[in-house]
C-alpha angles and dihedrals in degrees: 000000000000086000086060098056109109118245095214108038087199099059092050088051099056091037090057094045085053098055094048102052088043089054090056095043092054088043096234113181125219087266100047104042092053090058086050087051087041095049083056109044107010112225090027123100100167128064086217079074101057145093122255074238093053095036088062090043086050085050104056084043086064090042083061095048086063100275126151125182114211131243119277103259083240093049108090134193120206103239112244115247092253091063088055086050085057085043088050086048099045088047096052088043070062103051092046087058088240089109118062090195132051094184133114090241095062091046096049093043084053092053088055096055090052095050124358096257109113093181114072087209095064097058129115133208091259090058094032095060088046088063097040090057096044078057100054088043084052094050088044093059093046 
């Protein structure tokens, strides 16, 4: 089990946090997430029990199974211009007395109803342009 032991504690920390929260966010039930881990590293059926090799390649498994770790907090992504176009929109919603609330959150929170992206960064110009024109309808009507 020696061979096992990680040479750096702090990756297989954060490795196993990964795989945990990805488990949850790909809804991966006992059974399935042990064939995963299996499909990995056969005769193992707990990421406790792997490798920080093996832990990276579990986790790219899990990336191919549609998983998608977020952003650092720290870690910040510039927003795309379309994005400021929706910002100039929802301000002027504001002004108009339509929108209750200028901030980023309530815009954010009105780009995930239309289409399931919560974090303006992550958008693409498919969504974006979803978003802008639910906002021009919006001005229209008001």
């Amino acid at each position: 089990m020696s061979e096992q032991r990680s040479q750096d504690p702090e990756f297989r920390r954060r490795a196993l946090a990964k795989i945990h929260i990805a488990k949850k966010e790909l809804g991966l039930d006992d059974a399935d997430y042990r064939a995963v881990v299996r499909s990995v590293a056969e005769g193992r059926e707990s990421a406790a029990q792997l490798s920080d090799a093996e832990l990276q390649q579990l986790l790219e498994r899990l990336s191919e199974l549609g998983w998608r770790p977020r952003l650092p907090r720290t870690a910040q992504r510039p927003l795309p211009p379309m994005v400021w176009k929706a910002r100039e929109l929802w301000l002027e919603l504001h002004r108009r007395g339509a929108v209750r609330n200028p901030g980023w959150s309530a815009l954010a929170r009105f780009a995930k109803r239309m289409t399931g992206v919560g974090d303006l960064r992550r958008l693409d110009v498919r969504q974006a342009t979803v978003v802008i024109e639910a906002l021009k309808q919006w001005l229209e009507r008001v």
